[in-house]
N, CA, C and O atoms as a GROMACS GRO file, in nm:
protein
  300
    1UNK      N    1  -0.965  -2.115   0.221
    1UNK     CA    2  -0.889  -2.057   0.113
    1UNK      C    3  -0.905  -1.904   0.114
    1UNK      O    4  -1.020  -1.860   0.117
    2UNK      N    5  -0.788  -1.811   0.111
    2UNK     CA    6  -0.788  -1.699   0.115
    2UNK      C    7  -0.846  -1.622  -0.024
    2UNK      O    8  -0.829  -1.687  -0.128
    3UNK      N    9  -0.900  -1.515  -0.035
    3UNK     CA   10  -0.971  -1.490  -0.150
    3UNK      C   11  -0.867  -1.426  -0.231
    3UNK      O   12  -0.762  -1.376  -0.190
    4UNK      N   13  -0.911  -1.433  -0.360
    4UNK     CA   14  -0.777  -1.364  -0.429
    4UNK      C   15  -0.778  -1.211  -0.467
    4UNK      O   16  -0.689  -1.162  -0.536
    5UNK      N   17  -0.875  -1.148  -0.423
    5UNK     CA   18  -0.936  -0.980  -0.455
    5UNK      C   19  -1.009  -0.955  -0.330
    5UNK      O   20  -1.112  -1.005  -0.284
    6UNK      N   21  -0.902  -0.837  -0.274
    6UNK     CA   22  -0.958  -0.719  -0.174
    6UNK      C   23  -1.037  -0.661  -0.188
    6UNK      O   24  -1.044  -0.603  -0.296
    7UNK      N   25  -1.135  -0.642  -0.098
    7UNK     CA   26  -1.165  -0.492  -0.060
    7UNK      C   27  -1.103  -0.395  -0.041
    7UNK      O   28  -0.990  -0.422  -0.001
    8UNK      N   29  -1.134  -0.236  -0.056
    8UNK     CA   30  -1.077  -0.171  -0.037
    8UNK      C   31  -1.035  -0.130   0.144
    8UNK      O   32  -0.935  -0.088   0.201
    9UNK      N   33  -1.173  -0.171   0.187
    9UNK     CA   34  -1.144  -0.156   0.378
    9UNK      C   35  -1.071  -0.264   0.403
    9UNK      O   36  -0.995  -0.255   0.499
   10UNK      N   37  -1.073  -0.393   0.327
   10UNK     CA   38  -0.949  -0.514   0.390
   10UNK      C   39  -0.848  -0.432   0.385
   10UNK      O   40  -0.813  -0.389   0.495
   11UNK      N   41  -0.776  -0.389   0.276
   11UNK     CA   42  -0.664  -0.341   0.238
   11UNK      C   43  -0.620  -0.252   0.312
   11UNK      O   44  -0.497  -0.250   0.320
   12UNK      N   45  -0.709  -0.128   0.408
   12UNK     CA   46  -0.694  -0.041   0.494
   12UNK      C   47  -0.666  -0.192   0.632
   12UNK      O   48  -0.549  -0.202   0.670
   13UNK      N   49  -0.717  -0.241   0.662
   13UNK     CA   50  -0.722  -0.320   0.767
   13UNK      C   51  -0.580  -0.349   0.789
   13UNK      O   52  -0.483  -0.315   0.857
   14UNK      N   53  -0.620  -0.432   0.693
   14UNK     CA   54  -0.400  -0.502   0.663
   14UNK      C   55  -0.281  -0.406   0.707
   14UNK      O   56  -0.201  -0.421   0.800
   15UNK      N   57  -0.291  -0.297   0.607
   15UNK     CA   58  -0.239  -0.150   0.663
   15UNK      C   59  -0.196  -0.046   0.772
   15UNK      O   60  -0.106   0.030   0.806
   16UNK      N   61  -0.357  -0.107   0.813
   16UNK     CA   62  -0.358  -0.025   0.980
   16UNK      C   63  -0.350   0.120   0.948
   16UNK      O   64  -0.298   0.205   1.021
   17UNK      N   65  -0.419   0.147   0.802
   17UNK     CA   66  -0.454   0.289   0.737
   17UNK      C   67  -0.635   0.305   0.752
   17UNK      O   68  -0.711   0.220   0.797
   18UNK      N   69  -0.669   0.433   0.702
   18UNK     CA   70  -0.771   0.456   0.684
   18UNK      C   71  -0.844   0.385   0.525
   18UNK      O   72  -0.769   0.375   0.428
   19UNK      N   73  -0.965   0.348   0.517
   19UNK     CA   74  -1.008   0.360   0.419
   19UNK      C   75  -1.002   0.466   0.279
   19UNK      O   76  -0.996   0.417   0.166
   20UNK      N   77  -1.002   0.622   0.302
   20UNK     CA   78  -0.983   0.676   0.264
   20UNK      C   79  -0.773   0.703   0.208
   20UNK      O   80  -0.709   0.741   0.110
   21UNK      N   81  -0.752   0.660   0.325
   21UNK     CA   82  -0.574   0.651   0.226
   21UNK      C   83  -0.573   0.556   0.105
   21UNK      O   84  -0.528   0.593  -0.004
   22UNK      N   85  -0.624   0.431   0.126
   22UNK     CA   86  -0.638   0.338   0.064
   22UNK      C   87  -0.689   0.330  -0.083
   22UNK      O   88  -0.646   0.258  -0.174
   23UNK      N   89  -0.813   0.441  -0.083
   23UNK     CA   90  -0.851   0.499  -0.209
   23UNK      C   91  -0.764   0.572  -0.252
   23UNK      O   92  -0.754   0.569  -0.375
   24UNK      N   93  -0.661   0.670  -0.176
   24UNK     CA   94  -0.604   0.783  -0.282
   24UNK      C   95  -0.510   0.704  -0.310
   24UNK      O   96  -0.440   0.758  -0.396
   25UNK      N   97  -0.465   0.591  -0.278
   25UNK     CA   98  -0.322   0.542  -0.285
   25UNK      C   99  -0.360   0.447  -0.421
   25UNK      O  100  -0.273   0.407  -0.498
   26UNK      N  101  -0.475   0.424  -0.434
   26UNK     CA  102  -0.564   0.317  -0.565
   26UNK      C  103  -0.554   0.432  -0.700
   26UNK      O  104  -0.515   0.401  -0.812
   27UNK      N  105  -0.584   0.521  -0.672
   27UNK     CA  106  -0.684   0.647  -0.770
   27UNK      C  107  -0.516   0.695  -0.785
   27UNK      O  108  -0.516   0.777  -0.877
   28UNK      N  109  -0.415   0.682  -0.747
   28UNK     CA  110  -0.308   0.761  -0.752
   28UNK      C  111  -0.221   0.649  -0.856
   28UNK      O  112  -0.133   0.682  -0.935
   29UNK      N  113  -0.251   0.566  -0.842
   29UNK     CA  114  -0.201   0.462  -0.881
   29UNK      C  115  -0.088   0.396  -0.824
   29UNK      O  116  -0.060   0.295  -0.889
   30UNK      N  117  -0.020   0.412  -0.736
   30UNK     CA  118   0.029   0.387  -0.617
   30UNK      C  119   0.000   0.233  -0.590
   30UNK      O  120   0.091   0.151  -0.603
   31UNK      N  121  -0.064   0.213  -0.570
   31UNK     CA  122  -0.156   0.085  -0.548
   31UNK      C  123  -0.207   0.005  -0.704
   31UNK      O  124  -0.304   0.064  -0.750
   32UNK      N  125  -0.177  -0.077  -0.765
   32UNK     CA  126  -0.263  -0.150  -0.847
   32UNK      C  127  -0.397  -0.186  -0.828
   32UNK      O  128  -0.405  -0.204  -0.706
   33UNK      N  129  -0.516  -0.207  -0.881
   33UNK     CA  130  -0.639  -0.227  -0.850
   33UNK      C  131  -0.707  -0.245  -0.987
   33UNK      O  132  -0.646  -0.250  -1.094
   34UNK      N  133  -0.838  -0.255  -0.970
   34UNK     CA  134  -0.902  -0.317  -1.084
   34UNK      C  135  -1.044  -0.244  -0.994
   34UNK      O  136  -1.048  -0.232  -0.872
   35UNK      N  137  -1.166  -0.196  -1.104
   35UNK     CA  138  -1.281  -0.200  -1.120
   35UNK      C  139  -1.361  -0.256  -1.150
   35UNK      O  140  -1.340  -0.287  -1.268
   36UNK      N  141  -1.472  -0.306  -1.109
   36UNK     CA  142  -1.598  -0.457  -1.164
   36UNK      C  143  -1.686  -0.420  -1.092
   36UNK      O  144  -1.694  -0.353  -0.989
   37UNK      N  145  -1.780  -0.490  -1.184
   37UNK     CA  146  -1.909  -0.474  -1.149
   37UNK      C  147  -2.004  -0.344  -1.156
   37UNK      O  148  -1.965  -0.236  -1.112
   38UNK      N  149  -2.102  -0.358  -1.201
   38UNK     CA  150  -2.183  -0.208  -1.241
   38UNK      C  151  -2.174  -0.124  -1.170
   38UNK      O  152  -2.199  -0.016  -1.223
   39UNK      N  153  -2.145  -0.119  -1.049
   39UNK     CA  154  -2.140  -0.002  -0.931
   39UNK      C  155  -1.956   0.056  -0.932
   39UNK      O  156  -1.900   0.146  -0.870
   40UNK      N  157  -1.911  -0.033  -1.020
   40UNK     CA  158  -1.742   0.014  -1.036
   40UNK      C  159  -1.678   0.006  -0.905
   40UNK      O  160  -1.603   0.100  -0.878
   41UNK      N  161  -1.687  -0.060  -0.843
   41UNK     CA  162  -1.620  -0.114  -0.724
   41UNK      C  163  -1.510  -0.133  -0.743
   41UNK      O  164  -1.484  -0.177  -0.855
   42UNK      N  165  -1.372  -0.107  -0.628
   42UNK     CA  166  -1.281  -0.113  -0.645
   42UNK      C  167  -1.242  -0.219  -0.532
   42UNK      O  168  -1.285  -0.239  -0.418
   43UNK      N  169  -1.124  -0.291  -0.626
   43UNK     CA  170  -1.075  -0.442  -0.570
   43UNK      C  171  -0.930  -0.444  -0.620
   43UNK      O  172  -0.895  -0.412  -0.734
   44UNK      N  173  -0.813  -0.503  -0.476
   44UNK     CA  174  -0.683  -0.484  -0.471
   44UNK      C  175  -0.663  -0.661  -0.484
   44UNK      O  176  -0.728  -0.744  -0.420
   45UNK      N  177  -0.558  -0.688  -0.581
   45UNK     CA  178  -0.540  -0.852  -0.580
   45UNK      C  179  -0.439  -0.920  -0.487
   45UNK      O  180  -0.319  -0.898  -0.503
   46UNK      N  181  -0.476  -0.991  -0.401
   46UNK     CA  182  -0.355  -1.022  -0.322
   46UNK      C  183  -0.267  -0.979  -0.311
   46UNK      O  184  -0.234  -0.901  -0.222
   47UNK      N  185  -0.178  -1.036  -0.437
   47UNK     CA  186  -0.054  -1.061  -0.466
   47UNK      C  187  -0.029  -0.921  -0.512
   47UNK      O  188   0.090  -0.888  -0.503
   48UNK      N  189  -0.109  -0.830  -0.560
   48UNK     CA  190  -0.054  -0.670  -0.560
   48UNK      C  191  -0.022  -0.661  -0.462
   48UNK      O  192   0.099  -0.640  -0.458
   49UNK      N  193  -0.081  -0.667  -0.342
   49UNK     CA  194  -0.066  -0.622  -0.212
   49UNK      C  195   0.069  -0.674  -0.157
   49UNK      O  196   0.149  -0.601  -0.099
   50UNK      N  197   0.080  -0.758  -0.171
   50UNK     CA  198   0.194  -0.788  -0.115
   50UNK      C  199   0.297  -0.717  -0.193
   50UNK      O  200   0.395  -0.676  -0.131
   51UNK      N  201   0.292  -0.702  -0.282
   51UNK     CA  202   0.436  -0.644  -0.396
   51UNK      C  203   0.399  -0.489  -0.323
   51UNK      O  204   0.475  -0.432  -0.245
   52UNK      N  205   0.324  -0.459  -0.349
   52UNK     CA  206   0.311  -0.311  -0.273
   52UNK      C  207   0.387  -0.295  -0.133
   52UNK      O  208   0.447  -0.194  -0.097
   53UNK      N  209   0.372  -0.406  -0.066
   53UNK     CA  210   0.406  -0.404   0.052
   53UNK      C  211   0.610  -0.459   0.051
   53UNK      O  212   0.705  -0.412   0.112
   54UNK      N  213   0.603  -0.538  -0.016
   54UNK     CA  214   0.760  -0.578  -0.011
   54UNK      C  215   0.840  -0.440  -0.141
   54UNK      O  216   0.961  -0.429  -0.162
   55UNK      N  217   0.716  -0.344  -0.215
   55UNK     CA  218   0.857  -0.218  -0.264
   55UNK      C  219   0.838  -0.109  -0.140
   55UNK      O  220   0.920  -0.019  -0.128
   56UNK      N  221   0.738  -0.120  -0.059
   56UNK     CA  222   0.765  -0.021   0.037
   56UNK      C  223   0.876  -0.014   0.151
   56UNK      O  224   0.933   0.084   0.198
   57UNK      N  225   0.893  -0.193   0.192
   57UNK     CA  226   1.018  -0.215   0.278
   57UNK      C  227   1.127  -0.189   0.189
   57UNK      O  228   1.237  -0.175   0.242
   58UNK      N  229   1.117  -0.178   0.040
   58UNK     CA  230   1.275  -0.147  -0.020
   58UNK      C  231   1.318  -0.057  -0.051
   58UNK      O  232   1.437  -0.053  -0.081
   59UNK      N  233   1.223   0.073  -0.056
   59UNK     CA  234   1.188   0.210  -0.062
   59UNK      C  235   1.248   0.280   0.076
   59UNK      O  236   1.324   0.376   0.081
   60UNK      N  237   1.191   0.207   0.182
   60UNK     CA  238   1.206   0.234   0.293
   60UNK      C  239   1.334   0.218   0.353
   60UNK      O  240   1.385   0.295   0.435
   61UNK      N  241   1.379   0.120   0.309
   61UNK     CA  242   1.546   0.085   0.354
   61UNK      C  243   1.649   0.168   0.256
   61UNK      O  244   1.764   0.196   0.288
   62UNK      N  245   1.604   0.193   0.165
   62UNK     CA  246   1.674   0.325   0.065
   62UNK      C  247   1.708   0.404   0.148
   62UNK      O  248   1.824   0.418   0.186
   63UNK      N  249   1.565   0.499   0.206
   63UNK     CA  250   1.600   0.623   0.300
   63UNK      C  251   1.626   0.617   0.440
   63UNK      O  252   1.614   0.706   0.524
   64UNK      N  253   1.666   0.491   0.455
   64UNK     CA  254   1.731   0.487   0.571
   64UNK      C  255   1.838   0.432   0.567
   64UNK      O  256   1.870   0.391   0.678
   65UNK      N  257   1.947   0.401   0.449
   65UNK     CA  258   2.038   0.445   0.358
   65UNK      C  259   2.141   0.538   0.390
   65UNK      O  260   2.257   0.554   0.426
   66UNK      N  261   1.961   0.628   0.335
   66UNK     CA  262   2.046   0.760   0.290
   66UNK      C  263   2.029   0.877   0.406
   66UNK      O  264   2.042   0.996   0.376
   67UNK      N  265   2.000   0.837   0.532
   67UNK     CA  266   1.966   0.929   0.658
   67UNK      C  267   2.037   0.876   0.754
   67UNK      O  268   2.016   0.903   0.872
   68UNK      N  269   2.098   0.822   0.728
   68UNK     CA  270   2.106   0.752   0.880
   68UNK      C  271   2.131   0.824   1.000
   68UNK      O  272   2.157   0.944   0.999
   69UNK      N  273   2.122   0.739   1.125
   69UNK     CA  274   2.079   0.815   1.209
   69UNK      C  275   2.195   0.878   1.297
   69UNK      O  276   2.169   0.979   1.363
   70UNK      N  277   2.321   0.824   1.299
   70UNK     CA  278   2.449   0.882   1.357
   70UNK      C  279   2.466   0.928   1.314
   70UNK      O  280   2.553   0.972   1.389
   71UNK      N  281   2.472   0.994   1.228
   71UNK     CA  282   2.509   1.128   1.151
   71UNK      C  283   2.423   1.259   1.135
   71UNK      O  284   2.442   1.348   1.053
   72UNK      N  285   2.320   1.253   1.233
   72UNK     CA  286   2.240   1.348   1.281
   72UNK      C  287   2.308   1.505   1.332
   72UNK      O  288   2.404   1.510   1.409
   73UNK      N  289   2.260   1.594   1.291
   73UNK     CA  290   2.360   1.710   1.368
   73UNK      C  291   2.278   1.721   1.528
   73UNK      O  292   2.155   1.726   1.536
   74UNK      N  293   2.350   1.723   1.626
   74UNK     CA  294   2.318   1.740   1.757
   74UNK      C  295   2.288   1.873   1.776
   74UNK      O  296   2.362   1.970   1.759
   75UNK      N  297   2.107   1.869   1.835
   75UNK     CA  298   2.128   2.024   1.875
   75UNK      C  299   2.183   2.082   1.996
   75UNK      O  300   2.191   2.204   2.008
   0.00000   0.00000   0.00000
């Protein structure tokens, strides 16, 4: 059974980011997350992750939308 709360280095893993993006993207709020435990540890919930991950493909298909690529000026 898959666990239902990340780590913050899983979450880089998944990513194929740094640990450190992973925090600013938490602390930015960018990322949903939660704090626990006396040391205030930070933990990403699955299912955030994934929503994070399916508004970035819709974000992403926006600006490529709005760029596309034939319409580039040739230098």
């Amino acid at each position: 059974m898959e666990s239902r709360f990340l780590l913050l280095s899983d979450v880089a893993a998944e990513l194929n980011v740094s640990d450190s993006q992973v925090y600013h993207m938490v602390r930015s709020g960018e990322l949903p997350a939660i704090k626990i435990g006396g040391r205030g540890q930070w933990r990403v919930e699955r299912a955030r992750l994934e929503e994070y991950i399916e508004r970035k493909y819709a974000e992403t298909a926006e600006w490529v939308r709005g760029n596309p690529l034939g319409e580039r000026d040739e230098e």
